[in-house]
C-alpha positions, 0 to 999 in steps of 0.5 A: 491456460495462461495468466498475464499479469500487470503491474504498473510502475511509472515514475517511481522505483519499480517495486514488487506487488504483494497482491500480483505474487499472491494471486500469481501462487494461486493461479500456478496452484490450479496450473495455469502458466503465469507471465508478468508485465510490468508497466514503466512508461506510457507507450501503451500502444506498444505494450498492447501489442506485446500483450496481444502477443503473448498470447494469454487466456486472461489479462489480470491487472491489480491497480491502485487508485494512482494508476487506475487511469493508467491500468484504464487507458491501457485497458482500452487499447488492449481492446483495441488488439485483441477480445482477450478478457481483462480482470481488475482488482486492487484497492481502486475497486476495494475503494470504489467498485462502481467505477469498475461499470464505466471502464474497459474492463470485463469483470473486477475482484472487489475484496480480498482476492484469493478464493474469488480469483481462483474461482474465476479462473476455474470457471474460464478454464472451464468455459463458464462463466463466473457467478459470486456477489464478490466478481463484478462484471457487466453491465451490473450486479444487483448486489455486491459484497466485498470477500474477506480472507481470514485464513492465509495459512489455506492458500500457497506462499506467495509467487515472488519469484514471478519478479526478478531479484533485483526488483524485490531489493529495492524495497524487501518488504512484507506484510503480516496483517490487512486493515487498520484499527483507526479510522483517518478521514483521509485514508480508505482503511475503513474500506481495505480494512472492511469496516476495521475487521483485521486479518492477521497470518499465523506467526508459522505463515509470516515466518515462512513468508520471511525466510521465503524472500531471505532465501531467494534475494538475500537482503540486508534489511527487511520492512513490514509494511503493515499500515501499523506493525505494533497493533497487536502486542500479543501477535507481535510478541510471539513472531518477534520471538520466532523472527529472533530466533530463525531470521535474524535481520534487521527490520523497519516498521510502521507505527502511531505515537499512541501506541509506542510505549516502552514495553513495545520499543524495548520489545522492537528494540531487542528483537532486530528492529532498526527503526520506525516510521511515525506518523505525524501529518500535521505539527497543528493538533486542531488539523489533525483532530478536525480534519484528519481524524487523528485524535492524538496530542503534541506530547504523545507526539514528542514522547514517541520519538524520545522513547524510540530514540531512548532504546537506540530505534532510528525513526522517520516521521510522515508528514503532510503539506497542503491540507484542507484548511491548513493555514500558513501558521499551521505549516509552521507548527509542522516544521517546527515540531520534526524540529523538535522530535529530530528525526532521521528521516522525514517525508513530505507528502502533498495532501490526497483524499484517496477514494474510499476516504471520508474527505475524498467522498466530501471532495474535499481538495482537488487542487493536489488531487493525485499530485506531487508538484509543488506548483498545483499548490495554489498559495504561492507563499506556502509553496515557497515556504515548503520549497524552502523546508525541502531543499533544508532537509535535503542539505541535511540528509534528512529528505526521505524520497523514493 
């Protein structure tokens, strides 16, 4: 039995995909032979036909909500070629599961997907069909409910050898923890965190995932993509220390101003952490308390950025244009307060209510929807003021794009 999974990169930098070299381990665990396909334009009759010609018992897609139309128009001219069945997962269906029933697709994975995947596969081995309130197929189920993994340490390292080696040092990254303690407006946390329920690895787990990707590409740098790294001082104390004393390569992580005090950048600082990426969103506190549900100040804000500096910590800061709302004033205090704070870096995000989020469920802003032109921004003055920003931190270095 063969698997072939896609993955989609268009109009970016071709990076690996932590679900497919999980779900990839799992299927290999039960001996299926696994294949990937990895989507960088949109010639998607083409790509059928090279599906098509694979040969595969079962094409698995894990898609995002920025390329759920893709993966959909893809989809449907598999159909076009072939009856091979065509499963979806990914955050798209964590997010929204009832856009699963008006697509192409045959069944979705909505939850965590290890067990549930394996499961399926099992049961297309076997000629069966697959039964779990967590497998979503047609034309409906009565009741859904989204699968949670706690246990990590139960299911095989993840397949990352499945992408080439060059492909993972574009951007070498992992990940130790899935959901998130706050809850934005403008995030699905709350949906791919399930209700804030947390999911840790042990530290054995994140160390071995660690020296897995060093071993096999070797990079100069590493980066832990967990929505935010330092959420847990107890479990990041003991991997630090277990990272220090086995790994031993520069790392970047993410993180809120709230949370960094000193003991945690003296602990990041003295434990191979090059630097932190902070969240900021907006310079207007009013936006972020109101809109974004980010219930943070200025100070806490400017200190952050004074304390990672203060223990030699590079940083970034994330920001967003084009809110709901934002006024030409509110822009303002946004360039004006990376100003202060100085960062190494700053990127520069158009405002998008993700599926899964309370603004996107109020639809709240569709004119930047899933966009990063300048031009959907309708206020010709605050384009021009951000055009003026953009081309500013580029001159100074400071642009952060991928």
């Amino acid at each position: 039995m063969k698997c072939l999974f896609v993955h989609f990169s268009i109009d970016t930098t071709v990076y690996y995909s932590h679900a497919i070299a999980s779900l990839s381990a799992v299927a290999k665990s039960i001996n299926f032979d696994v294949d990937l396909l990895i989507i960088r334009n949109r010639n998607y009759k083409e790509y059928a036909k090279t599906i098509t010609e694979k040969l595969p018992n079962v094409v698995a897609f894990s898609l995002t909500s920025l390329y759920w139309e893709e993966g959909t128009l893809l989809a449907e001219q598999i159909k076009k070629e072939t009856t091979i069945p065509l499963w979806v997962g990914g955050n798209h269906i964590n997010a929204l599961p009832e856009s699963f029933y008006d697509s192409p697709f045959d069944a979705a994975c909505y939850g965590d997907g290890e067990s549930v995947f394996k499961q399926a596969l099992i049961s297309l081995a076997l000629g069966n069909a697959y039964h779990c309130s967590s497998w979503l197929v047609k034309p409906d189920n009565t009741k859904i409910k989204h699968n949670i993994t706690t246990s990590y340490h139960e299911y095989p390292m993840p397949d990352i050898q499945l992408f080439p080696p060059e492909t993972i040092l574009e951007y070498p990254s992992l990940y130790f923890s899935k959901g998130c303690v706050f809850s934005c407006n403008y995030c699905m946390s709350r949906n791919g965190g399930y209700a804030n329920q947390i999911r840790w690895k042990t530290i054995e787990r994140a160390i071995d995932e660690c020296i897995q990707l060093v071993n096999y590409c070797n990079p100069s740098e590493l980066y832990f993509d967990d929505d935010t790294f330092v959420k847990n001082v107890t479990w990041i104390t003991s991997f630090l220390r277990a990272y220090s004393n086995t790994i031993k390569i520069p790392f970047y992580c993410n993180s809120r101003p709230e949370l960094l005090s000193d003991k945690i950048c003296e602990l990041l600082s003295n434990n191979y952490c090059r630097g932190v990426g902070i969240g900021i969103e907006s310079g207007s506190e009013q936006i972020r308390k109101n809109i974004l549900g980010r219930n943070m100040s200025n100070e806490q804000i400017k200190n952050a950025f004074a304390k990672c500096k203060a223990y030699g910590l590079e940083t970034w800061s994330f920001n967003m244009v084009n809110i709901p709302k934002e006024t030409i004033k509110d822009l303002y205090k946004t360039i004006e307060i990376n100003k202060i704070i100085n960062p190494d870096y700053i990127r520069v995000s158009i405002f998008t209510p993700f599926p899964g989020s309370p603004m996107y469920e109020r639809k709240i802003n569709y004119e930047s929807y899933f966009s990063k032109n300048l031009q959907r921004i309708r206020s010709s003055k605050k384009r021009e003021i951000i055009e003026e920003w953009l081309i500013q931190l580029h001159k100074e270095g400071k642009l952060w794009n991928d």
